[in-house]
N, C-alpha and C positions, 0 to 999 in steps of 0.2 A: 395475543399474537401467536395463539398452537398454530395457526396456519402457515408457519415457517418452519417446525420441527420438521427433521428426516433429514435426506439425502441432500446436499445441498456440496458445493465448489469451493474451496478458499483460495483466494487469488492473492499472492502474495509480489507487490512489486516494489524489487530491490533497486535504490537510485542512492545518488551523492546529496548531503545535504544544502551541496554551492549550487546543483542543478537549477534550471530557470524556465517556467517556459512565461514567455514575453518578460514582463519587468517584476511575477512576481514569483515565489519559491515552486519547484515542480510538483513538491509533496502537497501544497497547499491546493494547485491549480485541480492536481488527481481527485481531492479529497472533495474539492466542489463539485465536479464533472459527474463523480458517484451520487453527491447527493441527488444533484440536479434530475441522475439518469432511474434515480428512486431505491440504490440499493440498500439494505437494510441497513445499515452501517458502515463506518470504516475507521481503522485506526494508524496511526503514524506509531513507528516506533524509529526511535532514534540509537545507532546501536552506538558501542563506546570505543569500538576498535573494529576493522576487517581491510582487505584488499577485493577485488574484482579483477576484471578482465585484463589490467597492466597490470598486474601482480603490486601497485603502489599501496604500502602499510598506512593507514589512517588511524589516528589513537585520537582521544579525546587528555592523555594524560600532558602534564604542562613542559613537560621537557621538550614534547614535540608535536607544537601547537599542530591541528589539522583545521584547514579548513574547507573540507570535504569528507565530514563522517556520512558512514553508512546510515540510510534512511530506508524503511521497509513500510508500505503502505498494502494494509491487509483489509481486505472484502472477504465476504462468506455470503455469497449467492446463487440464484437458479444459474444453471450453463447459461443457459439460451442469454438471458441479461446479461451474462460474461460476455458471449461471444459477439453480442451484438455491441457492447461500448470497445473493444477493443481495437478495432480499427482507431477510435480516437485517443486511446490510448498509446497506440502504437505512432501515432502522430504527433504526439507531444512529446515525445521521448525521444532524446539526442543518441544515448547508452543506456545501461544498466541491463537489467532481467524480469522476465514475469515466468511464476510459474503457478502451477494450479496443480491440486491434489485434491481429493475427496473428503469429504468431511459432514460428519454427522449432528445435527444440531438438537440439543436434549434440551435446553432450556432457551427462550426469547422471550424478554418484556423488559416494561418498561420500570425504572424504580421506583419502587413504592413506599411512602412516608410511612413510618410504623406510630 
């Protein structure tokens, strides 16, 4: 897989983890859409505390149950891939954030049994 090292985009989108699109999780629905549209990857990360755009504090600690933790679904792909699924990205998303920075990819494969 050298034909993916270099210059490549990581698209990072920040959502709720109550988010929906139809009946099932948004992070879930993202993570399909990517594979489907052939990106190399993509990873859910679930954070344990933050706010957004109403300033409302979400924690995962138990004094103060949240049920809307922060959820960041991260790609690292060509632009052009970027730009082309993002229309349907931008579709299925009620709130949150995307953002995109540059990023240099040094190593890609797949794991290998030793």
């Amino acid at each position: 897989m050298t034909k993916f090292i270099g210059e490549r985009v990581l698209m990072r989108i920040f959502i709720g983890e109550s988010d929906k699109h139809g009946h099932i999780p948004l992070y879930e629905a993202l993570v399909e859409l990517l594979r489907k549209e052939g990106f190399a990857g993509a990873t859910v990360l679930r954070g344990v505390a933050g706010f957004g755009a109403h300033s409302v504090y979400h924690t995962d600690k138990l004094l103060r149950l949240s049920t809307d933790l922060p959820v960041i679904v991260e790609a690292v792909e060509e632009q052009a891939k970027i730009d082309a699924v993002m229309p349907k990205i931008d579709e299925m998303m009620s709130g949150g954030m995307i953002t995109l920075e540059k990023a240099t990819v040094v190593r890609y494969s797949h794991h290998q049994e030793k």
